[in-house]
N, C-alpha and C positions, 0 to 999 in steps of 0.2 A: 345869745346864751353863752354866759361862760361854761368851760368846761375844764377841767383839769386831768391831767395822763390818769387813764383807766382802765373798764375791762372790756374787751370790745361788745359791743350789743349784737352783731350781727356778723356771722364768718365771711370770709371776701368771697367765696362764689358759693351761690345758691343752692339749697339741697333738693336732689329730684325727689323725697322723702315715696320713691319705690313708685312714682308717676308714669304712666305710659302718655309718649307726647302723640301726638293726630298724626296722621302718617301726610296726609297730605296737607301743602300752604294754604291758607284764606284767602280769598281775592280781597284785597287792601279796598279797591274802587267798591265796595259796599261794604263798607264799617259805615256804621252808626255815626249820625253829626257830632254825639257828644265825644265820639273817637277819634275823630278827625278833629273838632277842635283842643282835645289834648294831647294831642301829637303834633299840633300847628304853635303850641308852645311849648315844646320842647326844645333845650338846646341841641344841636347836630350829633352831640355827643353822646347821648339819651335817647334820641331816639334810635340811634344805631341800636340800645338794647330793650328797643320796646318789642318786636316780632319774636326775640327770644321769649319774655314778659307775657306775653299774650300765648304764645306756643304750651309754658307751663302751666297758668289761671286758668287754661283749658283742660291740660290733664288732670288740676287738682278739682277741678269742679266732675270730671268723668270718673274722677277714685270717690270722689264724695257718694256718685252713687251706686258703685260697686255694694252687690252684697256678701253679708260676713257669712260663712260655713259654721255651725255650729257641730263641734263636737260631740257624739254620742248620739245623736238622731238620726234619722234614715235620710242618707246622701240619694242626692238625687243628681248625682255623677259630680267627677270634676271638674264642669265647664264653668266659666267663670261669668255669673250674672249680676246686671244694671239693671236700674229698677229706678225712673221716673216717668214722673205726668200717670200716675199707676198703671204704667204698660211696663211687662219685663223685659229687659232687650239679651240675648245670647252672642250675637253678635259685636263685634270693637266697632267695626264700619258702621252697622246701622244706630252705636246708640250715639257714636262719633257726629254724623250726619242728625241727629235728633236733637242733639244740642246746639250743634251749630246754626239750626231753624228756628229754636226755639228760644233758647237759652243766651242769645247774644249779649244781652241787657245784661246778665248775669256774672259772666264771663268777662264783661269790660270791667264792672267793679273790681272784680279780683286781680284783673291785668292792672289796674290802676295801684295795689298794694304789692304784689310782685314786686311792680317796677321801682316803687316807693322804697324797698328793700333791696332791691338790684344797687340803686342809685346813692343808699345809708353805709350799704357796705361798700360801694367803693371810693368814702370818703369818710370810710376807717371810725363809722361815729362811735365814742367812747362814751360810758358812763362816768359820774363823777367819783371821786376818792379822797379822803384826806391826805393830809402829810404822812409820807410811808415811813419819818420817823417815830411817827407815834404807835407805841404799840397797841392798841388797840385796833388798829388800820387791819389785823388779822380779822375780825370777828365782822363777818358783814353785818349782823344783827345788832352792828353798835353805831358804825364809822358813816352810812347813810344820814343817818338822823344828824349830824351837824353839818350837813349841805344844804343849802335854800330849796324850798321845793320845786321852784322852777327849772331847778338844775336836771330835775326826773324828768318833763315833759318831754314828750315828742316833737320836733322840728318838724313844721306843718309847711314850709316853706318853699316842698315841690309838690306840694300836690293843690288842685284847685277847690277852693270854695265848696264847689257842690256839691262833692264826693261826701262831705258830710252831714248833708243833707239830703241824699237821692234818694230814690225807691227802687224796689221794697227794699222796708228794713230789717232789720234780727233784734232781738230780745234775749239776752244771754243770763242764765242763772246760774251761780257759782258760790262754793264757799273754803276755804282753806283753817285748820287750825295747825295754829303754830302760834309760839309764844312772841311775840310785841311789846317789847320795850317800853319804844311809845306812842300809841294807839292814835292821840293828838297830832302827833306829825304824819303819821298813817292817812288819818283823816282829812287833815287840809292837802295832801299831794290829791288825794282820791277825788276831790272837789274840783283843784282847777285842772287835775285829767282829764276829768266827764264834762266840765263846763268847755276845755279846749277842744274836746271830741266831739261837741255838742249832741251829749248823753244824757237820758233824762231817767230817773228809775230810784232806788231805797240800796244803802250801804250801810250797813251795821260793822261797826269796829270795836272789839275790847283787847285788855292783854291777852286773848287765847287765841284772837285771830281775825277774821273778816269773811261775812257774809251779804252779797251783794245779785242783783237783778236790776240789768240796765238796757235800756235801749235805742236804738239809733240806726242810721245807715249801715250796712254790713260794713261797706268800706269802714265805719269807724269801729265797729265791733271787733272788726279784726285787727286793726292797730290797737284797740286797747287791750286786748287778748294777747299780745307781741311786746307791748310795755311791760305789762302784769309778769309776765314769763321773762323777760330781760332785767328784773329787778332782781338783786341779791339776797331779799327775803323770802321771794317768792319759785325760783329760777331751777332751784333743788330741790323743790317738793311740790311746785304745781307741774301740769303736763295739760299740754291740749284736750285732752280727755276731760278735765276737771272743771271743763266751759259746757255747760248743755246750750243749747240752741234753739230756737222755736222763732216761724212767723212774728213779726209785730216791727217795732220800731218806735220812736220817741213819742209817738202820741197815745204810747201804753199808758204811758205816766202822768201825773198832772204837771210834775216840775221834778226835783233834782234832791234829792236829801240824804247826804249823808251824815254821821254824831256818832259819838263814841257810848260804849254802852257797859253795863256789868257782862251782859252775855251777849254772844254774836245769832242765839235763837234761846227768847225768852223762856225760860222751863224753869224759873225760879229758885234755883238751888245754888248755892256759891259753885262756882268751879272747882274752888281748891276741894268741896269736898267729893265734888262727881267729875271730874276729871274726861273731855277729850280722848285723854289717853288708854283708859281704860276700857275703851270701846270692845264692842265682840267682833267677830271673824266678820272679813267684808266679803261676800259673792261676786263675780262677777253676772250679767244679765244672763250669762249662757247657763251659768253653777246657780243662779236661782230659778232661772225657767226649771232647770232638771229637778228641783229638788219639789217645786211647786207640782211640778206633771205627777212624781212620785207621792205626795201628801196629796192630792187629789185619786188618786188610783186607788190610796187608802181610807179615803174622809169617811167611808159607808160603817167601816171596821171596827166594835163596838170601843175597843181601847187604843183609840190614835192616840201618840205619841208626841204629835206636832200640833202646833198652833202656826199659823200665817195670820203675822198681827196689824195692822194699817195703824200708823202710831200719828197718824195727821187726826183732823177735828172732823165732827160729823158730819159740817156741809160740805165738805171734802169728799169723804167716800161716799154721802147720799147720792152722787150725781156721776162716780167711776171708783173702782176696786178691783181686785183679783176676785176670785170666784173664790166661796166659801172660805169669805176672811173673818177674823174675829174684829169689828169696826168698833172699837168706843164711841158711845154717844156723848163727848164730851166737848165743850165748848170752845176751849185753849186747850195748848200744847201744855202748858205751866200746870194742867191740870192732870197731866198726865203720873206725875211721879204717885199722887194722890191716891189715882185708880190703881196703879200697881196694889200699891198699901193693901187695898182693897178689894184684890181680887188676888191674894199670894196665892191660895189654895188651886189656882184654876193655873195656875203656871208652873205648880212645883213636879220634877222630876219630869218636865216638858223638853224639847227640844223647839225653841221659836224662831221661826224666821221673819225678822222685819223689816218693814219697808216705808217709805213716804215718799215725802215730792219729788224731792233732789240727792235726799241721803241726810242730810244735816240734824234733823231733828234724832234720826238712831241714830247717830255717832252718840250723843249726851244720853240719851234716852237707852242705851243698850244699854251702856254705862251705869244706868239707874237701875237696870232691871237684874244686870251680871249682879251687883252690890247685893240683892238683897242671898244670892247663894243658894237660889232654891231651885233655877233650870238645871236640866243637864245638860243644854248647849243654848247658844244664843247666836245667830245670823244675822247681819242686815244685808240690801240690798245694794251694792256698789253703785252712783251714782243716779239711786232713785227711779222714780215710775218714768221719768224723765230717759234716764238710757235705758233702762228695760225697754221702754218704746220703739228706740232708734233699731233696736233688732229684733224685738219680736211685735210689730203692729200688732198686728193680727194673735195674737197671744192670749195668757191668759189674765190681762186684763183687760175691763170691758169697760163701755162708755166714755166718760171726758175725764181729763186732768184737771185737777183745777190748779189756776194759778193767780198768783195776790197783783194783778194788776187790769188795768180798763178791762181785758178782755175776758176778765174771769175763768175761761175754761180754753182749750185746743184739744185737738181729738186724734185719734191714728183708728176711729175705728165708726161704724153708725151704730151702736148701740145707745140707746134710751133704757137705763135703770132707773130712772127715779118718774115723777108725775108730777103734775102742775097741783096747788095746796089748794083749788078750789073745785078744779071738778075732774082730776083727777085722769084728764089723759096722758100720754108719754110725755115729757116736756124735758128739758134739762139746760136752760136757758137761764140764768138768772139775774135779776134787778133788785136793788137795795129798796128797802121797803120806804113807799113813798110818805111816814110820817116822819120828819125831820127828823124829831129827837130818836127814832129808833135807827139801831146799825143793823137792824138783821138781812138776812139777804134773804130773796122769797123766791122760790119756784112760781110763775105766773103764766101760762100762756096767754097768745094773743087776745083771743077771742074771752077771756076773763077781764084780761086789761080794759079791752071796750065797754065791759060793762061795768066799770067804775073797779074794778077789785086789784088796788095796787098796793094793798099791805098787805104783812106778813102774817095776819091775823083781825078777827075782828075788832078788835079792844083798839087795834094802832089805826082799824079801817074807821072807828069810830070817832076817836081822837083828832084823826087829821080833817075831819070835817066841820069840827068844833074850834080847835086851836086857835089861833092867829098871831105870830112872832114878830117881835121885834126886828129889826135888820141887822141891828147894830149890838142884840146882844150876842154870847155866845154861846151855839148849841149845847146840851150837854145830854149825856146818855141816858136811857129811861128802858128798863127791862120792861116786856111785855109778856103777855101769856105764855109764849113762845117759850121763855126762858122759865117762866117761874113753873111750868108743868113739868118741867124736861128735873130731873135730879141732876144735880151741879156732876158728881163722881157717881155714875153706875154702877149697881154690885151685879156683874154675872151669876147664876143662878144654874145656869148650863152650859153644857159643851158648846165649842165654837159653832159648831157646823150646824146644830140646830138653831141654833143661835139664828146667826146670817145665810140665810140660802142667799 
C-alpha cells in the first residue's frame, strides 16, 4: 500500500484510557493453543510486547465490566462494582480471578488488537494526504476523497487469518450525521472495509451522513471501530460511545450491502427541509431514566404534562417499551411525520421525551416534531434503547429490543409483553410469515407452529396452501388482513397513558 506523509493513526505508546492492570502475571504454560500459536509467529521483537498486550486486553475487558454510578439515585456506597456471567463482584481480586477462569477466549481476542496497535504505532502508520501545496489539503472534508480507496484500509498484514473469523462475534449498530461531499466514495471505501474485515451487515450513505449495523469477529469489529475513528471525517465527531454493541456476528446478515441513498433512515422528507441539525436536546441514559422515573410518578395526575413517545414501528414496541409509552401503531418510520400531522392537538404545549433503537430515527424525527412549534420542550434519548440498556437492564424498559437483523430481538431483561397471534400465550419470538409473497412478521409459538399455523393471519394461512410459484419468478409484496385492518396513520383520541398501559 502506498502511502504518502500524513497524520499519524495511532500515538506511539498506548493509552491506559484509566485501566487498572491485574496485579499479578499469568502463567504463559496455560495459554490457549490459539495463544500460543500466535506468539510462535511472532517476530522476537513483537513478542517482547505481547505480555504488556495481554496485561492491558485484560484490564480493558475488566473496565468493560465495571458499573457506572448514576447521579441523583440512592448510592449504595462508594465501592466500586463488576458485574458479569450476572454475578456482581466488590472485589478487584475476585472479579480479576473470574475472568481469568472464564473469560480467556475473550481476552486473547482483544490481546490480539492491542498488539495489532502496539505493533501500527511503532511503525509510525500514517494516513494518506494530498500535495500540502494544494490548498484545499486544509479541509479534510475535501482532500481524502482524491486518494484511492485502498489507501484507507487497514494493513491486515500482522494479524492472522482467524481472527477475523473467530468466535463469538459482535454486531455493532452505529450512525453519524455530518455532511458528505461524496457519499459515492464513502460508499466504495465502506465496501472493501467490511469485505477486508470480513463483515457482513446493511450501510446506508447520503450527503448528511452514514447509517450502518454490521457484523463480524469482535477482533474485526474492533478494527473497524479504530478505522472509522482514525478517518478525518469521522475522527472529530465520532467517539467510542457512538458504536452500540450486542451478541451476534456475520451470520446475523445474509451478505454485505452497502448504496448510497437520499436519507441515511428513510422518513420521507428532503433533508434540506428537516434538517439533522435541528434536532432537540439529546439526554444522556442517566438524564432519561430520571426524567422517565419523574413522568411516571406523575402518569396517575389528571393534567401530565409529558408524553414518553417510542418513535420506532408497531412490531417494534409490540414485543419491548418503556412503560406507559405513547406507541404508534404505524407500519414505517416514513409514516411517522404523517401521524405527527395528525395528532398536533395531543402534543401541543407538551413536554416530549423520545426514544427508538439507536437514536437515529429522533435525530430527523424531533426535528419533525420541533418544526411544527407546538411542544413546549422536545427530548430524545442519547444513543437509544440500545445504551439506555447498557446502564439500566433492569429499568424501565421491559421485554426485548428489536433489531433489523437474523436475530430479530436481544433482551437485558425476562419480560414477555406481547402473546402468540393464535392462542394467545406469552410469546415474543418471531418468524416471517410463512406465505411467500407476505413480509409480515408474526408472533407464533411452538406448539401453534406444529399445528400448521405459520402465517400472519388466516387469509396468508389460506393462500399459502393454495399458491404454487414459479422459482424463477420474482416475489413481489402482497398486504394481507394484517395490514388492510390496521389504519395506515392512527388518530389518538386519548391521553398516552390510557392509551398504552
Amino acid at each position: 500500500m502506498s502511502l504518502c506523509s500524513g497524520t499519524e493513526m495511532f500515538t506511539s505508546e498506548p493509552e491506559h484510557c484509566g485501566v487498572v492492570f491485574p496485579d499479578t502475571d499469568w502463567d504463559e504454560t496455560d495459554a490457549l493453543t490459539s495463544e500460543s500459536a500466535l506468539k510462535a509467529g511472532l517476530d522476537a521483537n513483537t513478542r517482547k510486547k505481547y505480555s504488556f498486550a495481554k496485561k492491558k486486553a485484560f484490564a480493558l475487558f475488566v473496565k468493560e465490566l465495571q458499573q457506572v454510578p448514576v447521579f441523583g439515585y440512592p448510592s449504595r456506597g462508594d465501592v466500586i462494582r463488576w458485574r458479569c456471567c450476572e454475578q456482581e463482584y466488590t472485589d478487584q481480586a475476585a472479579i480479576h480471578k473470574h475472568v481469568a477462569a472464564h473469560h480467556a477466549a475473550d481476552v486473547f481476542q482483544q490481546t490480539e488488537l492491542v498488539l495489532g496497535e502496539i505493533v501500527r504505532s511503532a511503525a509510525t502508520t500514517t494516513v494518506p494526504c494530498i500535495d500540502p501545496s494544494d490548498n484545499k489539503s486544509a479541509s479534510s472534508d475535501v482532500y481524502f476523497y482524491k486518494c484511492d480507496v485502498s489507501d484507507w484500509l487497514p494493513d491486515m498484514s500482522h494479524f492472522s487469518q482467524n481472527c477475523l473469523t473467530s468466535e463469538p462475534g459482535q454486531v455493532l449498530l452505529y450512525y453519524c450525521y455530518c455532511d458528505i461531499t461524496d457519499p459515492q466514495w464513502l460508499c466504495n471505501w465502506q465496501r472493501a472495509l467490511c469485505q477486508r474485515l470480513h463483515l457482513t451487515g446493511k450501510i446506508r450513505l447520503a450527503t448528511e451522513g452514514i447509517n450502518g449495523t454490521v457484523g463480524g469477529s469482535k477482533f474485526s469489529t474492533k478494527l473497524y471501530i479504530n478505522t472509522m475513528l482514525s478517518h478525518p471525517l469521522f475522527k472529530n465527531i465520532m467517539s467510542l460511545e457512538d458504536f452500540k454493541t450486542s451478541d451476534g456476528g456475520a451470520q446475523c446478515f445474509p451478505d454485505l450491502r452497502v448504496g448510497v441513498f437520499q436519507e441515511i433512515v428513510p422518513m420521507g422528507i428532503e433533508t434540506h427541509a428537516i434538517s439533522y441539525k435541528d434536532t432537540a436536546v439529546h439526554l444522556s441514559p442517566e438524564e432519561f431514566h430520571k426524567e422517565v422515573a419523574k413522568y411516571l410518578s406523575e402518569a396517575h395526575e389528571e393534567k401530565n404534562s409529558t408524553i414518553l413517545l417510542d418513535c420506532r414501528n408497531f412490531y417494534e414496541s409490540k414485543i419491548g417499551k418503556f412503560q406507559n409509552c405513547l406507541a404508534p401503531d404505524i407500519r414505517k418510520f416514513s409514516y411517522f411525520p404523517e401521524y405527527v400531522d395528525q395528532n398536533l392537538e395531543l402534543f401541543k404545549d407538551k413536554t416530549v421525551l423520545m426514544y427508538c433503537t439507536g437514536g437515529i430515527r429522533c435525530e430527523r424525527g424531533s426535528a419533525y416534531l420541533k418544526s411544527k412549534a407546538i411542544c413546549k420542550e422536545v427530548y430524545q434519548l442519547k444513543g437509544g434503547i440500545h445504551k439506555y440498556l447498557e446502564r439500566f437492564p433492569d429499568g424501565f424498559f421491559r421485554g426485548k429490543l428489536f433489531v433489523f437483523d437474523g436475530r430479530y430481538t436481544i433482551s437485558s431483561n425476562s419480560d414477555i409483553i406481547s402473546n402468540c397471534r393464535y392462542c394467545g400465550i406469552a410469546w415474543d419470538k418471531y418468524k416471517l410469515c410463512s406465505m411467500p409473497r407476505c413480509c409480515q412478521l408474526v408472533l407464533v409459538c411452538e406448539a401453534c407452529q406444529d399445528q400448521g399455523h405459520t402465517a400472519c393471519c388466516p387469509t396468508c394461512q389460506d393462500k399459502g396452501l393454495e399458491v404454487h410459484f414459479d422459482g424463477h419468478k420474482q416475489l413481489f409484496r402482497e398486504e394481507c388482513e394484517c395490514t388492510e385492518k390496521r389504519p395506515k396513520i392512527p388518530k389518538e383520541i386519548q391521553e398516552p397513558f390510557s392509551l398504552h398501559h
